[in-house]
N, C-alpha and C positions, 0 to 999 in steps of 0.2 A: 723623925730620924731615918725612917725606911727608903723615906722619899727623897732623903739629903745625901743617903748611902748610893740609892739606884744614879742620884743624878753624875755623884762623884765618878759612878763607875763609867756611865756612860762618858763621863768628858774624857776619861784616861783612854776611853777604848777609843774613842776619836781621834784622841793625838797619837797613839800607839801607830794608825793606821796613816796618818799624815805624817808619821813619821821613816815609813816603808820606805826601801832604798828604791833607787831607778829600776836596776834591771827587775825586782818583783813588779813595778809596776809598767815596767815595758812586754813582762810577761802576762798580765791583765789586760793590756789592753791589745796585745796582739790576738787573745781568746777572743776578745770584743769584736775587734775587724774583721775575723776570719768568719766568726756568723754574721756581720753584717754583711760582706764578700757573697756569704752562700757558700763557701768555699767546698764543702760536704759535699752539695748536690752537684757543681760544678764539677769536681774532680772526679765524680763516680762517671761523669757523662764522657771525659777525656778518656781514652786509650789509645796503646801503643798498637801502631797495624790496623789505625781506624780506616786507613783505606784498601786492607788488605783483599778486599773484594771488587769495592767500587772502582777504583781505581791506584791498582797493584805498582804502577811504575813511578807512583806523583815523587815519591823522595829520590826516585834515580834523576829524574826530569829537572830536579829543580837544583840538583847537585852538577847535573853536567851543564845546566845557564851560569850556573857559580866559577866554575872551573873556566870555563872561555872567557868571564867577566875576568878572572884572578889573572889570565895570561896578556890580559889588557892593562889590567891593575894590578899591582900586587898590592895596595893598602885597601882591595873595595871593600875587603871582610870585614876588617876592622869598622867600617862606617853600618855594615848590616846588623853586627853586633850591637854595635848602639841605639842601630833604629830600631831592634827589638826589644830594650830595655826602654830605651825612649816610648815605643809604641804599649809594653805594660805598666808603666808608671801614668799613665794618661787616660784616664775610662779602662782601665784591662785591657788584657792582650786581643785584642777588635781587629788588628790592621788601621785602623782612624787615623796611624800617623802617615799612610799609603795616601789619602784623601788629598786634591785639588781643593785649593782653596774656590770659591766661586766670585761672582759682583755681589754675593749678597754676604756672604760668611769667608772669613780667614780663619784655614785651615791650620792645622799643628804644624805641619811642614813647613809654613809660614813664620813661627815663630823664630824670635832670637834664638831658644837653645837650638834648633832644628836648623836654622837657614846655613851651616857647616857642612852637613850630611850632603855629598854628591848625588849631584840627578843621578850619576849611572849608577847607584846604589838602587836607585829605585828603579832605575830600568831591568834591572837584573831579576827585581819581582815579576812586571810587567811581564817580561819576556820569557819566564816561567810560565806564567798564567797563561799568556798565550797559545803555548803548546801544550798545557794539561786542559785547557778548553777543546783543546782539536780532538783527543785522546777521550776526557771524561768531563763533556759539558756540565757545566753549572754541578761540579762535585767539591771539588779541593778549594778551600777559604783563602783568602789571598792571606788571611792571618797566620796562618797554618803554614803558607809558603816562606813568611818570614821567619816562623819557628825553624822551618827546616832549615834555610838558608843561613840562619846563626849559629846551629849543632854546626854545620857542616862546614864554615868561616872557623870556629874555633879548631875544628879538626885538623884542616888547612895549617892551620901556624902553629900545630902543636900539640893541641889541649887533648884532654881524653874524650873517648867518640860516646857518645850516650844517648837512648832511644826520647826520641820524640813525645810524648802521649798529645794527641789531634783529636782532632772533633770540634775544635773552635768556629765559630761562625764571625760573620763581618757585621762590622755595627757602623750604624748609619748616621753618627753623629762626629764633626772633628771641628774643635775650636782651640784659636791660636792661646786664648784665654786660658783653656785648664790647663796649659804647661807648667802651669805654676806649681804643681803638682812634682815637677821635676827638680830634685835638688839641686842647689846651685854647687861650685866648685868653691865657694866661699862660707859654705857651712862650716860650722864646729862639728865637734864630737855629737854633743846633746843633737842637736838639730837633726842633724844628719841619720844617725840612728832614728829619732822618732818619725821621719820620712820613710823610713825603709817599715818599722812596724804598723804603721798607717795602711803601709799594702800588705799586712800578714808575714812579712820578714827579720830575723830577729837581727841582734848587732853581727852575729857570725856570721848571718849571710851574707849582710853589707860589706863587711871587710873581707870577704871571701868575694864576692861580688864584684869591689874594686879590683880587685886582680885582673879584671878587663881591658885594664889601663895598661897591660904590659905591651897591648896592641898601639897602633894607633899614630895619631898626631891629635895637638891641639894649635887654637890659632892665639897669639899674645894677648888679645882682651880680656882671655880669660882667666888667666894668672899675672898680667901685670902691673896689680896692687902691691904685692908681692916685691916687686923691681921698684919701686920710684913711689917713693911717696908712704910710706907704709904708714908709720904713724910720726906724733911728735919729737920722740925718742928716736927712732931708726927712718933712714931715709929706706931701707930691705928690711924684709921679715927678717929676722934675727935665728928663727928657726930653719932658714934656709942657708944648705951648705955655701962658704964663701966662691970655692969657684965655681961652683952650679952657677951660681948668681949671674960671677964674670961673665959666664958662658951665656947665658940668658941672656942676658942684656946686651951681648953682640947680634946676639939672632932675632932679638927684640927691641928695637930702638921705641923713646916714645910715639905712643900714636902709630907704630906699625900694625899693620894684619899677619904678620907671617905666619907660616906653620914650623911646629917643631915636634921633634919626636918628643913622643910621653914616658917612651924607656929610650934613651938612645941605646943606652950597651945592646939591646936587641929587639928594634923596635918592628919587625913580623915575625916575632918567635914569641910562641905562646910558654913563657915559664916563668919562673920567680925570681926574674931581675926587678921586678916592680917592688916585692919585697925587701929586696935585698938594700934599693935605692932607699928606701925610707927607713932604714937602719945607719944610712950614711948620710941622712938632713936632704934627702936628694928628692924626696916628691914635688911633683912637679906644684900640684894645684893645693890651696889650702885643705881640702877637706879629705886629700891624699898624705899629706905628712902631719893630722890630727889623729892620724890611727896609733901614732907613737906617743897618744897625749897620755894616757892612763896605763899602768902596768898591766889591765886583762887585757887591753887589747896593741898593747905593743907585745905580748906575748904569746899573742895568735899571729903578727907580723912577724916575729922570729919564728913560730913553727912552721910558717909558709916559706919562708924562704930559705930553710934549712932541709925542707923535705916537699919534693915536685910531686911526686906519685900523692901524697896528701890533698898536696893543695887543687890538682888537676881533678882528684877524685869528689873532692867537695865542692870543687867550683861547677862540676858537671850537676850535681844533687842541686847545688841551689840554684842554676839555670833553668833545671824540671819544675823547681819549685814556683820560682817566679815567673814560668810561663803558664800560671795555670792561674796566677791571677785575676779578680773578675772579667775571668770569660765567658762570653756568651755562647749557648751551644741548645741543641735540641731544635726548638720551632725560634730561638731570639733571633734576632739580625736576620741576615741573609747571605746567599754565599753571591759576591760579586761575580759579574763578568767580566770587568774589568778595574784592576783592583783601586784607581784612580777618582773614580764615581763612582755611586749609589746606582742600586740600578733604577 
């Protein structure tokens, strides 16, 4: 009877635990990644004013290549922003998506998510590197230069200014292959989140995170399932506002490339039109008007877009956060000479 009682208990406590909602176990398994990450030893090795010796001037340096790039471009931020998140969703924040592809290996910059991103976005590293090489040889990580180059693109259009912590080193590995790694714009809710805790990030980050999107452009291929064809029922998502749609599908014929803004109402201002557009059916990509799917988190989308000083203040925290991502630091990688090759 002892042994019929223990087993009964055991099967309850089994289902009990099979029965744990998502976010307890999105919270389990973020503990899990974050030691598997090393994220401990990692982040004690980052700080802010890691070059405040070695070389004092790398964040002025790599703010005024930014500034001459922006009077050239005014959208190039918006693309360094994504090559930063792009570059920590991929092996950690390495630099690896800075990498040339070679005759032997295709590199991440190669990839479909990547092949959008402007060379002059990455010229804008390069030409940082260049002059902090002149200044303070073989110091400052080209990783590091992308960190700084993204604080200081969101500052640019708005966002609130917040310190860097460096010390990242370059890693010497980039294939077009782990991009997969990168959430599509066609994710759900589920998916999408569990992307984001995979790299130590909870749902709040991600939807705080998305708010990157208030920058920017995208090209048609990438929401236009969305326009034509959706499913058997709707030739348009049905979740997307009617004249968005209209409007869409003039700036998107099939089979076009074009570009469109990701916020038009204000697309080089960093604030909470992105929010505000997904209160009105108005995100552009699916996995931008799936934040509206569940009341927590279409409830974090009404506090963002009701309150800018919030959202700019946690969008700067989870930037910290997610730049700190398995990176390599201490003796790992190496710091390039030039951020394009290995050395």
């Amino acid at each position: 009877m002892e042994d019929l009682a223990a087993a009964k208990h055991t099967s309850e406590l089994i289902k009990t635990v099979r029965e744990m909602d998502f976010r307890r176990g999105e919270m389990l398994l973020a503990i899990v990644v974050a030691l598997c990450w090393g994220a401990i030893g990692t982040e004690a090795q980052l700080s802010v004013g890691f070059y405040s010796y070695s070389c004092p001037k790398a964040e002025v340096i790599v703010k005024k290549e930014l500034k001459k790039a922006l009077k050239a471009d005014a959208g190039i931020g918006a693309d360094l922003l994504r090559m930063h998140f792009h570059d920590c969703f991929v092996r950690g924040c390495d630099g690896s998506i800075l990498l040339d592809s070679t005759k032997k290996n295709s590199a991440e910059k190669d990839a479909i998510p990547n092949q959008t991103l402007e060379d002059e976005a990455f010229q804008v590293i390069d030409k940082a590197k260049k002059k902090l090489e002149k200044v303070c040889k073989g110091t400052v990580s080209c990783a590091d230069i992308l960190a700084f180059a993204a604080r200081d693109s969101v500052v640019h259009y708005g966002g609130t200014f917040y310190s860097v912590p460096a010390g990242r080193r370059d890693g010497k590995i980039s294939r077009s292959s782990d991009t997969i790694d990168l959430p599509p714009p066609t994710f759900n809710l589920k998916q999408l989140t569990k992307s984001f805790v995979l790299k130590g990030l909870s749902q709040d980050d991600m939807i705080t995170l998305s708010g990157a999107h208030t920058i920017g452009v995208a090209h048609c291929p990438t929401f236009s399932n969305r326009l034509y064809n959706f499913s058997r029922t709707a030739s348009t998502d049905p979740t997307l506002n009617t004249k968005y749609a209209a409007q869409l599908k003039k700036e998107c014929p099939p089979g076009s490339n074009n570009e469109v803004d990701m916020d038009p109402p204000s697309p080089l201002t960093f604030d909470t039109s992105y929010y505000s557009n997904l209160l009105d059916n108005r995100g552009l990509f699916t996995s931008d008007q799936i934040l509206m799917s569940t009341p927590a988190t279409a409830g974090k989308v009404r506090q963002f877009a009701s309150n800018s000083v919030l959202f700019k203040h946690k969008f700067a925290a989870a930037m910290v956060k997610m730049g700190k991502i398995g990176v390599l630091t201490g003796k790992q990688g190496e710091i390039r000479r030039y951020c394009r090759e290995v050395n």
